[in-house]
C-alpha positions in Angstrom: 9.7 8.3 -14.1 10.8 6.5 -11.0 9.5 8.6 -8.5 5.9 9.3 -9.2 5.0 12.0 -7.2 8.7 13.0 -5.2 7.4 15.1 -1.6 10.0 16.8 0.2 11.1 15.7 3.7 14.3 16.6 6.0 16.9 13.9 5.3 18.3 12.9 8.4 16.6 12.0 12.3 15.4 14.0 13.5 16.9 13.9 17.4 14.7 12.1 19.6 11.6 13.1 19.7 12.2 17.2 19.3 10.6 19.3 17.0 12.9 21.2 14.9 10.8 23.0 13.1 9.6 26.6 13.2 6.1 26.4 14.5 4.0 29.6 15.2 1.8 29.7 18.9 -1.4 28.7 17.7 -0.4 25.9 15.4 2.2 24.2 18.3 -0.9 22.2 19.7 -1.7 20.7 16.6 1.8 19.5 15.8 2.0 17.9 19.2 -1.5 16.2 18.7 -0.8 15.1 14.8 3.1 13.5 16.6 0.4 11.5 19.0 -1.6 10.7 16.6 0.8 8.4 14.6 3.6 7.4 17.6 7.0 8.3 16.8 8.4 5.8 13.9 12.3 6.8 15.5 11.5 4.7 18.2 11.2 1.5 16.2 13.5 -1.5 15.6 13.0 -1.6 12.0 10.2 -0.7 9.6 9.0 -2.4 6.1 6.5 -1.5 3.9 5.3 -1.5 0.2 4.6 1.7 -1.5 1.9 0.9 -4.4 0.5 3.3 -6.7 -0.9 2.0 -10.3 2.1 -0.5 -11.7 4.0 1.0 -9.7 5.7 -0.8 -6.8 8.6 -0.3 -4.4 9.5 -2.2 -0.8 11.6 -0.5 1.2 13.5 -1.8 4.6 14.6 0.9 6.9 17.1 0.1 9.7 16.1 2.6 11.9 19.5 2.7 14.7 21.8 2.4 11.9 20.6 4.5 9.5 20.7 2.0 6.8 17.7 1.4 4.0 17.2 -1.4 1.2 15.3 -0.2 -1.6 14.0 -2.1 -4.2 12.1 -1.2 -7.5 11.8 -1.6 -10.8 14.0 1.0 -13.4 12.2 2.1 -16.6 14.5 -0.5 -18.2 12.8 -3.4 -16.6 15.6 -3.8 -14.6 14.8 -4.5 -11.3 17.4 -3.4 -8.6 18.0 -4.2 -4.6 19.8 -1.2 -3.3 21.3 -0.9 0.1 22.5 2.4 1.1 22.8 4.8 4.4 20.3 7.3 5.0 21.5 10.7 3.6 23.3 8.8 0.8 24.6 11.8 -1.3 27.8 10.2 -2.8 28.1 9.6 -6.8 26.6 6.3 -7.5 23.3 6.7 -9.4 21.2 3.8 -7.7 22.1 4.4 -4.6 21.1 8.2 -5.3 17.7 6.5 -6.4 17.1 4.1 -3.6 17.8 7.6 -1.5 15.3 9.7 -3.3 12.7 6.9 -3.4 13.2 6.5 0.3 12.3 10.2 0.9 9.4 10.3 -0.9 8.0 6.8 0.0 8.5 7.2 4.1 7.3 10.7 3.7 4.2 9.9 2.6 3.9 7.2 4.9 4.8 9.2 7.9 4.2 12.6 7.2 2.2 13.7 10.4 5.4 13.5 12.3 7.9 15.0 10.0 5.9 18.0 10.4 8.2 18.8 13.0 11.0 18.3 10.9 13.8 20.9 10.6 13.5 23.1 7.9 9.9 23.0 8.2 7.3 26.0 9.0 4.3 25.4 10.6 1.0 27.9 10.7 -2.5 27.4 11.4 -4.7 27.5 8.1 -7.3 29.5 7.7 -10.5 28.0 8.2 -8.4 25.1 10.3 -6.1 22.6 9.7 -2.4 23.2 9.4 -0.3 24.5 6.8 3.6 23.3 6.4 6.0 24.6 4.0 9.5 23.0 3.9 12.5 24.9 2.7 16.4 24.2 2.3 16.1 20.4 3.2 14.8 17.2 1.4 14.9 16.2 -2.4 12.4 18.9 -3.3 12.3 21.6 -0.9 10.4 24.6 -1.7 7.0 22.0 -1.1 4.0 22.9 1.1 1.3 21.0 2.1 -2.1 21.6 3.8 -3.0 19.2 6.5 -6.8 18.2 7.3 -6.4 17.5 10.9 -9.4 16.4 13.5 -9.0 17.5 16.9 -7.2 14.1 18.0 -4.6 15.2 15.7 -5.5 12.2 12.7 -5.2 13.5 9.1 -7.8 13.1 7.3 -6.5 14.5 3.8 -4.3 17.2 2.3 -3.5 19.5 -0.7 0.0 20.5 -1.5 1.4 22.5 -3.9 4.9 21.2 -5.2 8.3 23.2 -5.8 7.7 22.0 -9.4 4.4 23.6 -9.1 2.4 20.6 -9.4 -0.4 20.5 -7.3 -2.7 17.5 -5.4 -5.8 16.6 -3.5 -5.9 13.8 -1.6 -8.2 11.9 0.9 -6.7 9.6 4.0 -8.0 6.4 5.6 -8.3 6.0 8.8 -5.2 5.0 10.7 -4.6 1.1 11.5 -2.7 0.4 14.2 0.4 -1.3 13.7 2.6 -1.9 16.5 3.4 1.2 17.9 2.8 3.8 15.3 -0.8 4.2 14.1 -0.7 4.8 10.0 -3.0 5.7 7.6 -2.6 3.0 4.7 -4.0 4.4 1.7 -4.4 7.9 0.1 -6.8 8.4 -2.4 -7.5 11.6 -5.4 -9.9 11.9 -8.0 -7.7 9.7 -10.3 -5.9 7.4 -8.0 -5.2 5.6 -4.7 -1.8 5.5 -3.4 -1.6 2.0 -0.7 1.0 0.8 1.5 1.3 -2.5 1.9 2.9 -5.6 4.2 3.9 -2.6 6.7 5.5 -3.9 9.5 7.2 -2.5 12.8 10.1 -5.0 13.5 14.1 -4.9 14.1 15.7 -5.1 10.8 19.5 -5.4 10.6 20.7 -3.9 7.1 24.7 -4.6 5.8 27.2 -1.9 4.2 25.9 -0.3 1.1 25.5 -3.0 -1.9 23.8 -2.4 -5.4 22.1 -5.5 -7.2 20.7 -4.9 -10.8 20.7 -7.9 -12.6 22.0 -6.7 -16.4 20.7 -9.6 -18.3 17.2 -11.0 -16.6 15.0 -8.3 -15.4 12.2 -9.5 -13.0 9.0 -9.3 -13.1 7.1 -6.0 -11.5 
């Protein structure tokens, strides 16, 4: 299964730096403070970064201003493919579909703190603390929510979710590392395993028109 554990996020930018999501009274602070916390990745030139979990590995390009990502993973052929595509792909060609889906679940897990402001996304203060977000009627998988574990900066420091397939997760964040602009927690860990990202950079990255590589004959190594 290509995408391990698929979260739900809106699929296109959000504009600027507005929040388009439903947020009650109470819980607007927090959403403001967990934006801070991380720096808005829209800003940015370009942004790389590994996703890493177990064997599993994917590096992902994202040309932010043209709304262009490269993709590349492994298929549970062995195949590995290089897929460039536009964000929102939803046309009929499988791998680009894939490179889409992957995208959405890999930046969401990068960069969830901000796309709690996402549209389609409701917003509440949990009880106890924290911040609850359920998302519904965007994303691969909408029908998600998620339970943030926020300090009073606004930094995550872990969450629970409960997926639209009913699958459910506990997960502890590191702290964030600063990385140009944005401020990113780099690894999430559960009982059973630690999902890392790695080589994350902030830099301008200049994608081409859509293009799917899967070599047929030669897969390459992991």
């Amino acid at each position: 299964m290509l995408l391990v554990l698929l979260a739900c996020a809106a699929p296109h930018r959000p504009v600027a730096t507005a929040v388009g999501a439903d947020v009650a009274p109470d819980a607007q602070g927090d959403v403001r403070r967990m934006r801070a916390a991380i720096g808005d990745p829209y800003a940015a030139a370009g942004l790389h970064f590994v996703f890493s979990v177990g064997d599993t590995r994917r590096e992902i390009d994202w040309d932010i201003p043209h709304d262009r990502i490269a993709v590349r993973y492994t298929r549970e052929d062995g195949v590995t493919c290089t897929v460039t595509t536009r964000v929102g792909y939803d046309g009929p060609d499988a791998e680009q579909r894939t490179a889409w889906e992957t995208f959405v679940n890999d930046q969401f897990w990068l960069l969830a703190p901000w796309k709690v402001g996402d549209a389609g996304a409701t917003v509440t203060r949990g009880e106890g603390g924290g911040v609850d977000v359920r998302y519904a009627g965007v994303g691969v998988t909408p029908g998600d929510a998620y339970h943030f574990d926020v300090d009073e900066r606004g930094v995550v420091r872990g969450w629970t979710f409960t997926l639209a397939s009913g699958r459910t997760g506990a997960w502890s964040w590191s702290p964030p590392t600063a990385i140009g602009p944005l401020r990113l927690s780099l690894e999430r860990t559960s009982a059973t395993r630690t999902i890392r990202f790695e080589e994350v950079r902030v830099e301008p990255i200049l994608l081409g028109e859509p293009n799917v590589d899967c070599p047929l004959k030669t897969p390459l190594a992991r």
